[in-house]
Every structure is written in C-alpha cells, then in structure tokens.
C-alpha positions in Angstrom: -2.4 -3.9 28.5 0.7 -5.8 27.4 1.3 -9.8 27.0 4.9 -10.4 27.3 5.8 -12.3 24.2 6.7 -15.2 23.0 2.9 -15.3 21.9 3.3 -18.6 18.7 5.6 -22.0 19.7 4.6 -22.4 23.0 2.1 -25.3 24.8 -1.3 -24.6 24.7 -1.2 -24.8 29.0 1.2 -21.7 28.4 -1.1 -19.7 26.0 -3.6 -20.7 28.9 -2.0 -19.0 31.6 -1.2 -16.3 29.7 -5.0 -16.0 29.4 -5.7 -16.3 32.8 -3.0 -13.6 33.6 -4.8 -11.1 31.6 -8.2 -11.7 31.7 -8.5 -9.3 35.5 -6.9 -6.7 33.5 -9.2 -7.0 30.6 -12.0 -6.8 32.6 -11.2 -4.2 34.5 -9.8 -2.0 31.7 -14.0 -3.0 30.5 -15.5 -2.0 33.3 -13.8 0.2 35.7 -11.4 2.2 33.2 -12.2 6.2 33.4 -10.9 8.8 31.6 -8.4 11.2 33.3 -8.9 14.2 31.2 -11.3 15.9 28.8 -10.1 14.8 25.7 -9.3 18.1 23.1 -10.2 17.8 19.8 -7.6 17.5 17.6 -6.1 20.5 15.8 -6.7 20.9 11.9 -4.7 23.5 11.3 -1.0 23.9 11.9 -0.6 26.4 14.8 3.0 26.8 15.8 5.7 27.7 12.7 9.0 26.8 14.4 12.4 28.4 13.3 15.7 26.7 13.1 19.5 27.7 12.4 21.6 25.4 11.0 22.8 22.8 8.3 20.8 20.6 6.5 22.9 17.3 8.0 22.0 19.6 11.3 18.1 19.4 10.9 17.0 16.6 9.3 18.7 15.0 12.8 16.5 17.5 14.7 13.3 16.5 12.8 14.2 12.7 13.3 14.7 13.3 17.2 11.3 14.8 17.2 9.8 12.0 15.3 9.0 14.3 12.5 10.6 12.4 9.8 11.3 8.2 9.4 15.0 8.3 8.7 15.5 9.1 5.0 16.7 12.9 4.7 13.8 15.2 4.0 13.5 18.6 2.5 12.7 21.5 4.8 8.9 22.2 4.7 9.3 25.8 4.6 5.8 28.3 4.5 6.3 28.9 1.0 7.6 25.4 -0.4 4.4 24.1 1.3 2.1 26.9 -0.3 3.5 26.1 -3.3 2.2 22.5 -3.0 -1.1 23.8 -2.4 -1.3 24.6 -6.1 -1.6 21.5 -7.1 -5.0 21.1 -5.3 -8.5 22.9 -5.3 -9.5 21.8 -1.4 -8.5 24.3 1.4 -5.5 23.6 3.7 -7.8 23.0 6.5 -10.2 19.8 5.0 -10.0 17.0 6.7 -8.8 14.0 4.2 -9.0 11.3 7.7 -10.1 11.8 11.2 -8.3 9.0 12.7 -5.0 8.1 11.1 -4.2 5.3 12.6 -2.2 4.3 15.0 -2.4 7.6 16.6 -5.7 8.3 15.4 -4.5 11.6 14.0 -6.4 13.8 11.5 -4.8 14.4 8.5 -5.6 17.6 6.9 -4.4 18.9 3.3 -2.4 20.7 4.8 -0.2 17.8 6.7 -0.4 16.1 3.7 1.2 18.9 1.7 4.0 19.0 4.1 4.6 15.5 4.2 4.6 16.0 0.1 7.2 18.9 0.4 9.3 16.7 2.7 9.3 13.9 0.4 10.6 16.3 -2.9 7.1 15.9 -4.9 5.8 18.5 -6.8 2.4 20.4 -6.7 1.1 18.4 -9.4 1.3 14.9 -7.2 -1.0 16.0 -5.0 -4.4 14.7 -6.1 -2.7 11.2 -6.1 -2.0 11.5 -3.0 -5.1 13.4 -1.3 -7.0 10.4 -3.2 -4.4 7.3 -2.4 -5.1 8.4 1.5 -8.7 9.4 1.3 -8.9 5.9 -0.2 -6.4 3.9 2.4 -9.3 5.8 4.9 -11.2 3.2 3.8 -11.5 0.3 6.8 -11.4 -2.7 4.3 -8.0 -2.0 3.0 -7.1 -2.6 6.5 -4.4 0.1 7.0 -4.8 0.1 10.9 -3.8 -3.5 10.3 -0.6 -2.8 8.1 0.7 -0.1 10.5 0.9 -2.5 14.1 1.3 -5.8 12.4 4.4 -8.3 13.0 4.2 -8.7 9.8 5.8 -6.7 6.8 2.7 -5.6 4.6 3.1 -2.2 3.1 0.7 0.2 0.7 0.7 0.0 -2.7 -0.7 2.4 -5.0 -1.8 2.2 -8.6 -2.6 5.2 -10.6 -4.6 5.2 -13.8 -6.3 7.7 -16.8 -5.5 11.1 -17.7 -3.7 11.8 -14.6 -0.8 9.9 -15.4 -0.2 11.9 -19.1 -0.3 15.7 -17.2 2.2 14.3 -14.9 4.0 13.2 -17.9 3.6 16.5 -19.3 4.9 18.3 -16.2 8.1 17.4 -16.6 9.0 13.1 -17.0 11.0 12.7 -13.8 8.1 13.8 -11.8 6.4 11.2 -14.1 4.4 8.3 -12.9 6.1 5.5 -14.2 5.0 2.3 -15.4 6.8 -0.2 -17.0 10.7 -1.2 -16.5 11.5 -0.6 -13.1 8.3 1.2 -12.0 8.4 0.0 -8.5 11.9 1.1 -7.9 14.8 4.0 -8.0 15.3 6.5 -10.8 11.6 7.2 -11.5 11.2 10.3 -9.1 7.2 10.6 -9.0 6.8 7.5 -7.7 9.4 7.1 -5.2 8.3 11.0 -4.0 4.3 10.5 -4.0 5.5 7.1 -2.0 7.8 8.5 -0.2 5.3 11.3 0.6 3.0 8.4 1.7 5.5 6.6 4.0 5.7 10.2 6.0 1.7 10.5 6.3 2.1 6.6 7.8 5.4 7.2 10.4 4.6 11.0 11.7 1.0 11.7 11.2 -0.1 7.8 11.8 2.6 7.4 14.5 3.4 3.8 13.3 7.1 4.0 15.3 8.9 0.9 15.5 8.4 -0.7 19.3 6.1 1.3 20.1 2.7 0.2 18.7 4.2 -0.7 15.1 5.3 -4.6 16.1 7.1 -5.7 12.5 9.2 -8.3 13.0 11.6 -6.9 10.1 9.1 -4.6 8.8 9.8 -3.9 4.6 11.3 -1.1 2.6 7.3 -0.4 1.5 6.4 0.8 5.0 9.4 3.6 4.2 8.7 4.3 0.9 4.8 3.5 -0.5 5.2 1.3 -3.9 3.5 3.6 -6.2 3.2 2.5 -10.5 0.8 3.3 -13.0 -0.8 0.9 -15.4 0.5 -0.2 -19.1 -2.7 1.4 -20.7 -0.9 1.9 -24.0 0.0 -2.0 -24.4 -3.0 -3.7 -23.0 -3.9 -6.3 -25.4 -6.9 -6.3 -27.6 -10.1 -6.7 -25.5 -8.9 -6.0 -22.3 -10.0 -2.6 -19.9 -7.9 -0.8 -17.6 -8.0 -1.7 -14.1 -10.0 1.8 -13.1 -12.4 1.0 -16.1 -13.2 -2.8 -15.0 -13.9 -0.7 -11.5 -16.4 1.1 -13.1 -14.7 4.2 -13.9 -14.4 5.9 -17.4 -11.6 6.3 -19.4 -11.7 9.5 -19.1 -11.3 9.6 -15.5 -8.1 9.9 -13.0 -8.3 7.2 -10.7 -5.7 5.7 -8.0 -6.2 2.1 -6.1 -4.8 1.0 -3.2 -4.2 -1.9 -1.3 -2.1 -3.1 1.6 0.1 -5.9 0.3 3.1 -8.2 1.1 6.3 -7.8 -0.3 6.1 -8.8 -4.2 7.4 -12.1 -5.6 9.1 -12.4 -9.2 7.1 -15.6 -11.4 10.1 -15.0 -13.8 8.4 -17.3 -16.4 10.7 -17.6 -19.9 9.4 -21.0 -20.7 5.8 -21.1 -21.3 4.3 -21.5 -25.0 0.6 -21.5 -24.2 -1.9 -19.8 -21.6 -2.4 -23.1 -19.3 1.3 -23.4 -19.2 2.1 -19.9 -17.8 -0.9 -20.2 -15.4 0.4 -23.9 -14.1 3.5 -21.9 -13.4 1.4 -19.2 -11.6 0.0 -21.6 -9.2 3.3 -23.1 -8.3 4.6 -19.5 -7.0 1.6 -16.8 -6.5 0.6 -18.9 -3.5 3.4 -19.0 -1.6 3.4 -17.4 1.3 0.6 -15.7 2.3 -2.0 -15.8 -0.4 -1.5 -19.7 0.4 -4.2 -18.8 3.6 -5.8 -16.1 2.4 -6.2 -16.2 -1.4 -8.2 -13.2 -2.1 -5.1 -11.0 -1.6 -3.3 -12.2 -4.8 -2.4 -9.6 -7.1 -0.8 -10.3 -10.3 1.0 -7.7 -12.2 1.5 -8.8 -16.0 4.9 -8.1 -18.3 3.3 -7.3 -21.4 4.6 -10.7 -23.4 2.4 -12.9 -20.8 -0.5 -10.6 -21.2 -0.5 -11.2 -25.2 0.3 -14.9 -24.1 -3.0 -15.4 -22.3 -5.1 -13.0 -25.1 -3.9 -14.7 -27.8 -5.7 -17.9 -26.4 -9.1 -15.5 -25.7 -8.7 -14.7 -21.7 -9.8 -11.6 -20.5 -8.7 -10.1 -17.0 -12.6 -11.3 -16.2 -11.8 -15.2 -17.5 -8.5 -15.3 -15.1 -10.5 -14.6 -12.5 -13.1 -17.2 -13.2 -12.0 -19.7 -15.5 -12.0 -23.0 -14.9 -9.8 -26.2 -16.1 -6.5 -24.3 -16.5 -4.5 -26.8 -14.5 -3.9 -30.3 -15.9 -6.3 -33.1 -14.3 -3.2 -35.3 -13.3 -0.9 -34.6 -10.8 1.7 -36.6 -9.1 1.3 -37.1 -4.8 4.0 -34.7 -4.8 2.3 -32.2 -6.4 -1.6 -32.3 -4.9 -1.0 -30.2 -2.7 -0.2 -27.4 -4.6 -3.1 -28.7 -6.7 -5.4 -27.5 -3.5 -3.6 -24.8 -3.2 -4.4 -23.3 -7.1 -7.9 -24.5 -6.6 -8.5 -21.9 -3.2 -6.5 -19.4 -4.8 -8.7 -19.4 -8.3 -11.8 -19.3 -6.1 -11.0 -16.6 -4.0 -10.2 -15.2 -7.5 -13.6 -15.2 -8.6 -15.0 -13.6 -5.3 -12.6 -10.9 -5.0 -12.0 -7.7 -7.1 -8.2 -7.9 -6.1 -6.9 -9.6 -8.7 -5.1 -7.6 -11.7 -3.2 -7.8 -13.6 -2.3 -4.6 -14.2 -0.2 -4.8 -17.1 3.2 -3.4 -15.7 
C-alpha cells in the first residue's frame, strides 16, 4: 500500500487521517491478502547468455534500458571475462553468498557477483573482498535493507584489513587497495572497482531503482560507487591494534568490515596541541547531523598526526571509546548544548564497537 506524501511538517489531525485512510487497507492486506501464483524459487545459476551487435556507447544504453547497469559505463561481462574472475575465488559459481538481497529479495550467487565485478573493471584477485564485504552486509544489523529504500542518503562502506591488502599490492598497485591520501576517492582503481562492483550488486541484483522502492531524497555518490579503503597498519602508533585485530581477528588474517554510513564530514583540525584539545574539537563536529540522535554510528577515521597526538598523551583506540573527563567542566550557555551532545555521543562510544579510528 502507498501513503501519498508529504509524511513530516504537517498537523498531527493530518497525520491522523492519513492513519485512518490506511488502516482498511492494512488490515485487509493482514487478513484477506492471497497469493495469486506459486511463487518459483529463484534461479542460482545464470540460464540465458544473450548476444548483442554493436558499439560500446550502443550497449551500455541497452544494459541501462534493461536495468542491468546504474548509469556509469560498464564493461561487457562476456563468458570468459567472467570465468576469468572466477580465478580469484575457491567457491563454485553456483554458492549462494545471500538469499534475499534486498529490496528485491534476490539471491546473489558468485557468480552474479563475478559479473557485477567484471562490469565494474576489477580484477580476479578483488574477489574475496567482495564475496566477504556482501556475505557480511548479509548481516541484518548493518541494516542494508534500511540503506537501499531510505529517504535518506546512507551508503556502504567497506574497510579492508591484513595480508589481503599487500597481495593486492603485489598484483599490480592500481588494482591496490589504497589507504592513505585520497583513499576514498578517484585514481586508486581497486577501490573505486571493488566499490563500484558493490554499487552494481545494490542497483541490479538488490533492485534499489530510484522511485521505485529506493525513496532517497538526493541519494549520495556512495549508493553508486561503495566507499571502500584499507587501514594505515604500517603507521599505527605504538600500542595501538588494527581494527580487524581489536575484532578479534589475528594479524595474520584478511578481514573486511562494513557498515552503512552517512556521507563523511572533514574535522579539519590544524590547531590542537594536546589530546583534550583535538577531542573538544571532535565533539563540536562528529555530532552533527545524524550521530547527534543516534550516537552509536560515529566513526572516526584518524590522519596519522592526530593519531600520534592522542598516543603521545597514552590513549588507546579502547580509552577513546571510554574515557572520561576529556571535555572541560566549564562551558558557556551557548555551548551546553553541544556539551550534551559530546556526553551521548562518548556513551554510545563505550557501548558500541563502531567507533574507529581507523588510521586513514
């Protein structure tokens, strides 16, 4: 059933009668609705290999008229550019990585994957980052049913860490997962393919199209393109783990994280001298908008210089989570509120395992 917008700025005897209008069609739709066919299960395996003649301008129009890719060009997923990715993994084209991939409550198989991964210009060796990045967005607390039909403009992040990272490295450095200057951005190849790669499993296996069931008011670039970085194992201060390896992973081990985020926000801080300095200047900006509401989703990626910043004065990625009398006892009226503010946001800190900081 649909409720005709405007849902927010509107009396609450409007939002009333919009109740009262819907309730006969919730109930029935409870009670009454039957199904009109046998539902089929879903295929797993690619059944129909289509042909086409034309140019490359020429096709990636035909697959974007078939909702088959979101708009960027793609590269033809040809039989043997996708057996070729399945070099990069051990697990038959047929698994099942998710029964139910949201909105459409599609099953995504290695072998859609793979051809979402050729589309997106990744190479073979990309592929466990992303079989595990959407084996783990599977998960129903990272809410990725939510990001895909939201108004809002949350997109996936991924964060790689451990050995995985160097063999990429050693594969060739464009293909790379960056971390670092820029990570999250253009000219590092592996992480704009493996997110772009990411963004094709969301639009044409998920079916998250615009108007449809996918409600973004703007949407963000991320829902196109997946932000995907490594962590800045090499320059983690003295004393302090990897992300992966506060998780409970070894060293040793190839991990990826993921979570569905907001679009980031710069705390461009040049000015601090001390650790309860740059964290006063943390609370006046990681709160705004969202974590303002809903503090456990703060994530806080580190430049290197504010990581040794906050080490040199003994915090640990544990202590920033936990710590207590950072902030100055005294504020101005002006500034209690955001005084509040810091105080939910450094408790949901201490109950949640979403806070960083990845060293970027």
């Amino acid at each position: 059933m649909i409720v005709p917008h405007p849902l927010g700025g509107i009396s609450s005897s409007e939002v009333e009668k919009k109740a009262d209008n819907a309730l006969s069609d919730i109930l029935t739709a409870a009670t009454r609705w039957e199904p009109t066919v046998e539902q089929e299960p879903l295929p797993t395996r690619a059944d129909r290999r289509l042909r086409f003649s034309g140019t490359c301008s020429e096709l990636n129009r035909w697959f974007f008229e078939r909702g088959w890719s979101s708009g960027l060009p793609v590269i033809p997923p040809t039989e043997p550019a996708v057996k070729e990715m399945f070099k990069g993994t051990s697990h038959a084209p047929e698994e099942v990585v998710w029964r139910g991939v949201s909105p459409r409550m599609s099953i995504l198989t290695v072998e859609s994957a793979a051809v979402c991964a050729v589309m997106a210009g990744c190479r073979p060796e990309s592929m466990p980052v992303i079989l595990a990045a959407m084996d783990a967005f599977s998960n129903p607390v990272v809410y990725w049913e939510h990001m895909q039909v939201t108004t809002g403009t949350e997109g996936p992040l991924v964060i790689v860490n451990g050995p995985i990272v160097r063999e990429l490295a050693r594969a060739g450095a464009a293909y790379s997962v960056a971390w670092g200057t820029g990570a999250a951005g253009p000219g590092h190849l592996g992480n704009v393919s493996i997110g772009y790669a990411i963004g094709l499993i969301s639009y044409v296996v998920g079916g998250a199209v615009p108007g449809t069931v996918a409600m973004a008011t703007l949407s963000s670039p991320a829902k196109l393109v997946a932000s995907v970085i490594a962590e800045n194992e090499e320059n983690l201060p003295r004393g302090w783990q990897p992300f992966s390896v506060e998780k409970g992973f070894a060293a040793t081990e190839s991990v990826v994280s993921v979570k569905v985020t907001y679009p980031s926000i710069d705390v461009s801080d040049r000015y601090s001298i001390t650790a309860s300095q740059h964290l006063y200047y943390w609370s006046h900006n990681v709160n705004f908008p969202y974590t303002r509401v809903m503090p456990p989703n703060a994530i806080v990626a580190l430049c290197p210089e504010h990581a040794e910043l906050l080490a040199r004065e003994g915090l640990t990625k544990k202590r920033l989570g936990s710590t207590s009398g950072i902030m100055p006892a005294t504020h101005t009226l002006r500034s209690r509120r955001r005084t509040v503010l810091w105080r939910k946001f450094r408790s949901g800190l201490s109950q949640s395992t979403d806070l960083l900081p990845a060293l970027a």
